[in-house]
N, C-alpha and C positions, 0 to 999 in steps of 0.2 A: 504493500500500500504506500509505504514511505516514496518507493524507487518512482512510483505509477503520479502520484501527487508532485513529486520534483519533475520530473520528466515535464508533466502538463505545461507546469511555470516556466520551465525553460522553452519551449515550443511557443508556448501564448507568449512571452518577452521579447521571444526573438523577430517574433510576427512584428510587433512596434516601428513603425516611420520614426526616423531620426526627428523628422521636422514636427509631426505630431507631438512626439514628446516635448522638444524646444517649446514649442505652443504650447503646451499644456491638453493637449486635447484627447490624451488615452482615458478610457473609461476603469476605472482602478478596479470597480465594482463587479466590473466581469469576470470570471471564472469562480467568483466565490459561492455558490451554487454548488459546484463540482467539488470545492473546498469541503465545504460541509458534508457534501456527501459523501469525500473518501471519508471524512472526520465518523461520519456515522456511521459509517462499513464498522472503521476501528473501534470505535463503541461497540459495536454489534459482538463481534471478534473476543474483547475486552470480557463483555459479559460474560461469551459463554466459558471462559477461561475461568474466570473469577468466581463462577456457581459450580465450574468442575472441578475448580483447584477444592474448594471448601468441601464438596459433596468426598469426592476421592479421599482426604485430608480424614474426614468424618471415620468412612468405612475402615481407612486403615486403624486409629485410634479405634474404634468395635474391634477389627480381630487381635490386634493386640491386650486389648483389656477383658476379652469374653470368656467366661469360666469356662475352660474345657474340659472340665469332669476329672481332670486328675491335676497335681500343684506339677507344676515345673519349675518354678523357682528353685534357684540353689540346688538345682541338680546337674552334676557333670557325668559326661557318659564316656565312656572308653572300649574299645574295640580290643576284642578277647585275641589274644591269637588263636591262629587252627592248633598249634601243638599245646594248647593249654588242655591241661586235662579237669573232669569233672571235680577231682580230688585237690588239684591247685585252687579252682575259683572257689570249691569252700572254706580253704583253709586262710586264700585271702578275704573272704569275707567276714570271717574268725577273725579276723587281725583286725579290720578297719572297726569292727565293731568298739574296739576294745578302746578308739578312739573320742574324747571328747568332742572332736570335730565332725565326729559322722552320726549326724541323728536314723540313718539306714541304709540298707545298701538289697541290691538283688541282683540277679541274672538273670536276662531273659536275651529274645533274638526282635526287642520293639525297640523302634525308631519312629518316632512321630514324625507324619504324613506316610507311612507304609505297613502294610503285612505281610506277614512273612508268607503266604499262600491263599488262594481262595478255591473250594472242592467241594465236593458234593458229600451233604453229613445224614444219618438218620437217626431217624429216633421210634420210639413206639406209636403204633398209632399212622405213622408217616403215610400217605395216599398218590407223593410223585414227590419226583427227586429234586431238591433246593440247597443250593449252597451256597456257606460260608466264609467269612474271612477266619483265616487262623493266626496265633501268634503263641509261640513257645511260650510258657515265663517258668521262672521257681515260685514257691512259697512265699517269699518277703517279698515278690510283685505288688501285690493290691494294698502294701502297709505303705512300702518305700515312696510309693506313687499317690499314696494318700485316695484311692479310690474306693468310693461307699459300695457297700454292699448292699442289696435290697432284700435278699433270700440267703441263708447260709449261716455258717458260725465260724469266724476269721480261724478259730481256733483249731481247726478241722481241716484246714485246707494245707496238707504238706505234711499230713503227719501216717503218713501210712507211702508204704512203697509200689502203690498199684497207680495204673495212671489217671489223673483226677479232669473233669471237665468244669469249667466253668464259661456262663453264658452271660451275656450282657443283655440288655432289657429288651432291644430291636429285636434280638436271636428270638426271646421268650413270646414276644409278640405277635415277631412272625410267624411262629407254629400256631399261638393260639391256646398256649397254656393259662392259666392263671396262678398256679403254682407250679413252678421246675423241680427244684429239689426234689432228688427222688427217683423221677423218671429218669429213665433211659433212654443215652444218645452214645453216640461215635462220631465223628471226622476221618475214621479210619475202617468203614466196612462194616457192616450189619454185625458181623461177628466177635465183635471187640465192642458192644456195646456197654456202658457204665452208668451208675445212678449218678446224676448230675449233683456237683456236689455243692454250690452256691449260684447267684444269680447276680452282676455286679449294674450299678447304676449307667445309664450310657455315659461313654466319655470319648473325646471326639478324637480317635487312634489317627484317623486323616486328616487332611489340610478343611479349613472349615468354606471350600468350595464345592464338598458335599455331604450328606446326609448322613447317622449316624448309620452305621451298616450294621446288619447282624455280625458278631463275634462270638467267636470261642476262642476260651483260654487254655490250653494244654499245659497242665505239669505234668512230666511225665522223666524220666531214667533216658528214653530212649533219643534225646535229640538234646546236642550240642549249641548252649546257647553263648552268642557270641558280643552280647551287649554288655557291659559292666554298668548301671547306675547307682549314684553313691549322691545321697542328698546330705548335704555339708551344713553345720552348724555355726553360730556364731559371728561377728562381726568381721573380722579379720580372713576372707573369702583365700587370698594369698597363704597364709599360712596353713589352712583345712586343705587347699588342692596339695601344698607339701608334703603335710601328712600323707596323703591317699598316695602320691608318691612315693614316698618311702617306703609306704609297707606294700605297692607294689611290685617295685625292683626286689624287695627283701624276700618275697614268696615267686615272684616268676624271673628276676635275675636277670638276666643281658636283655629282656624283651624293652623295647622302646616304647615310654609312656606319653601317650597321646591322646589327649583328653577337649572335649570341648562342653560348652553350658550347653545343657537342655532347650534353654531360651533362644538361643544362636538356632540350632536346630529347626525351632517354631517359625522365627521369622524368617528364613530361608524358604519355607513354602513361599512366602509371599513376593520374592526378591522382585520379579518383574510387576508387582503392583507396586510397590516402592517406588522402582524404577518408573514408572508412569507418573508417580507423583510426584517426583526429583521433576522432571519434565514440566509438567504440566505447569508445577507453579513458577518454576523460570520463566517458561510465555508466558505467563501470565503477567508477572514483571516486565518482561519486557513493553507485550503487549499495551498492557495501563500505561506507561512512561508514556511512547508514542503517542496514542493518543492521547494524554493529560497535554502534552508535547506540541500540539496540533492546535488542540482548544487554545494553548496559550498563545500560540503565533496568530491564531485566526482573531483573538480578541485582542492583540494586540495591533493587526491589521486594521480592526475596522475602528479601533481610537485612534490610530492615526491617521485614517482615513478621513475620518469625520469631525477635525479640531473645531472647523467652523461651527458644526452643530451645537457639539459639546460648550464651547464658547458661549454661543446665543443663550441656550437653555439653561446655563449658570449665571449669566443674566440676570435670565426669566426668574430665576429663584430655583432652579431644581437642584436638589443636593446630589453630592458626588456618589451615596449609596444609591438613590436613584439612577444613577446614570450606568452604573455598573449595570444596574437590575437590566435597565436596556439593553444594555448590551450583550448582556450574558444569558439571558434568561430563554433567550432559542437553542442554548448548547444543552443547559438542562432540560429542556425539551427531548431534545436529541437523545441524551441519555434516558431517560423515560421511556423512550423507543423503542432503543435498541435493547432494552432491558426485556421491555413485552416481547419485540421478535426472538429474543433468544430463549423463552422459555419452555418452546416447543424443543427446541436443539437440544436442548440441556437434557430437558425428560425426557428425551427421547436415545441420546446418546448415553446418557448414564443407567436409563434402566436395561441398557445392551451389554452395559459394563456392568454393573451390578449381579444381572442374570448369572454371570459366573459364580456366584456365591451361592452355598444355600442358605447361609446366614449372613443377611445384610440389614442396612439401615434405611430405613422408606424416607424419599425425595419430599418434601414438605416445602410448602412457601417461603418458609424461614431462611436458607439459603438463599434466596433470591432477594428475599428484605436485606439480608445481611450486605450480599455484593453490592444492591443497588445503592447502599445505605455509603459505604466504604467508597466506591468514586465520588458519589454526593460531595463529601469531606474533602475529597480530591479539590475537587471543582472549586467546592468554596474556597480552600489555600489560595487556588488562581486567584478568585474571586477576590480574596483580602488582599494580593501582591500588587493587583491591578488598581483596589482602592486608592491606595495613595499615589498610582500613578497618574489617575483622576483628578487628583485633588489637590495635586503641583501643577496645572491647566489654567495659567494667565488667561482669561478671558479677553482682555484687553491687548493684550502681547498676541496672539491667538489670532484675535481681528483683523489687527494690522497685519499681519502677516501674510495671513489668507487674502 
């Protein structure tokens, strides 16, 4: 728009008779039309930046702040090696406990935004075949991760050597039980079926662009889990991940410890809506400038176009907030416009981007009050800069001039 509105001025100046000018006789007033209108494009533009920068801005603060059913704070996770044996990660897990800095710790094969499988499970009763997400854990999964239980007794889950099932609420739902516990299921063949032994609150295992899914939990001997998480206590976050170090190297020896927060983990689902919002509010900066940028040249055009007026009508008695009002009072029109043409854009663009969630925050008017509210303020700053350039205006000086 900037390139499109320079260009015009240069083409319309260059068009100019030498002799005309000498004369006085170019019409100054012409192109200003086209002035406004790139001016309003850029409003337009401005807007819709300004209600997606805020709406975007919104959704990310919701998935960053939304209880995902289990705490991730102050959890760091580390990757098991393959030559770690079942017999190492207890006896490191025996160690860290022994730590004032580790309020828990477990092993499983969970990463949040993934499962480790999804397969066809059954249970009693079952009428056609429906499958599952699956995810290994141990015993001090559903404490360390702080996830409720709905059905069951914590105390019972890890204490016998047979392989244990636990189901999350979707799973219970989608069969259509009312109570699980009890009944028997598999993830591994009709014939391996067990009494299900708790039933845990949903908690969102994927990125919250979709729906809580049916899950099962497997503890079981037979499958090598290769997650370490260890939720850390205490104020001093540097000294507890040392700790967990130490008694790392001290039980698995030359293996190299590589650890990152939970929380890092979280936000990486969402790395490219970040990155859209990094974006978006930049033009939007930019954007606003320019156009504030425009307004100002254009209203300083037409005071200095029109001294004579200005001149007379101070005269006449009109005050200099008056006069501004004059003159300014068709760009916040302009803006009033372009605010209305944008808010089909906006709704209409954001709930395409929204859609990718299935938990999001609903588009309301208030975004729209807010942005048109924040150029307003713009405008008026011009508004006030411009005041007192009105009000340094000799009338008398002014006259003679003209």
């Amino acid at each position: 728009m900037g390139l499109l509105s320079g260009s015009y001025l240069a083409f319309y100046v260059n068009n100019f008779k030498a002799t005309s000018i000498l004369k006085g006789g170019t019409n100054q007033n012409r192109g200003l039309g086209l002035q406004r209108a790139l001016v309003f494009i850029q409003f337009t533009i401005s807007a819709v930046l300004i209600a997606s920068s805020f709406i975007i801005g919104r959704q990310m603060n919701f998935l960053q702040q939304k209880d995902l059913g289990f705490n991730h704070d102050h959890v760091i996770t580390t990757t098991l090696s393959a030559t770690t044996t079942p017999r190492q990660v207890e006896v490191l897990k025996n160690q860290l406990r022994q730590s004032a800095n580790v309020a828990g710790v477990a092993a499983s094969r969970f990463t949040p935004g993934q499962a480790n499988w999804n397969q066809t499970v059954w249970w009693e009763g079952q009428t056609e075949p429906v499958s599952m997400f699956i995810i290994s854990v141990d015993k001090d999964f559903l404490p360390t991760m702080q996830i409720k239980l709905e059905e069951g007794d914590l105390g019972k889950i890890g204490n016998t050597d047979t392989t244990q099932y636990i189901l999350n609420r979707a799973a219970v739902d989608l069969i259509g039980w009312d109570k699980a516990v009890g009944h028997l299921f598999s993830p591994f063949g009709e014939s391996r079926k067990q009494p299900i032994t708790a039933v845990t609150a949903n908690f969102n295992f994927m990125s919250l662009h979709h729906q809580v899914a049916p899950l099962v939990l497997v503890i079981s001997n037979d499958f090598e889990l290769n997650q370490l998480s260890v939720r850390i206590s205490g104020d001093d976050l540097g000294q507890a991940v040392g700790t967990v170090e130490q008694a790392y190297q001290k039980v698995l020896g030359d293996i190299p410890f590589e650890y990152r927060f939970m929380d890092d983990t979280i936000d990486n689902l969402y790395r490219s809506e970040l990155r859209v919002k990094r974006i978006v509010s930049a033009l939007t900066l930019v954007a606003v400038f320019f156009a504030l940028f425009g307004v100002y040249g254009l209203i300083s055009f037409s005071i200095e176009n029109k001294t004579k007026e200005i001149a007379i009508r101070k005269v006449l008695g009109i005050s200099p907030k008056g006069l501004l009002v004059l003159f300014s009072k068709a760009y916040f029109q302009l803006v009033a416009v372009a605010f209305v043409v944008s808010i089909p854009i906006v709704g209409k663009a954001m709930a395409l981007w929204l859609s990718h969630f299935s938990y999001r925050i609903s588009v309301g008017p208030l975004w729209f009050i807010v942005s048109f509210a924040c150029v307003l303020l713009a405008l008026a700053a011009i508004g006030l800069i411009k005041y007192f350039s009105v009000q340094r205006i000799n009338p008398a000086r002014a006259l003679k001039h003209e």
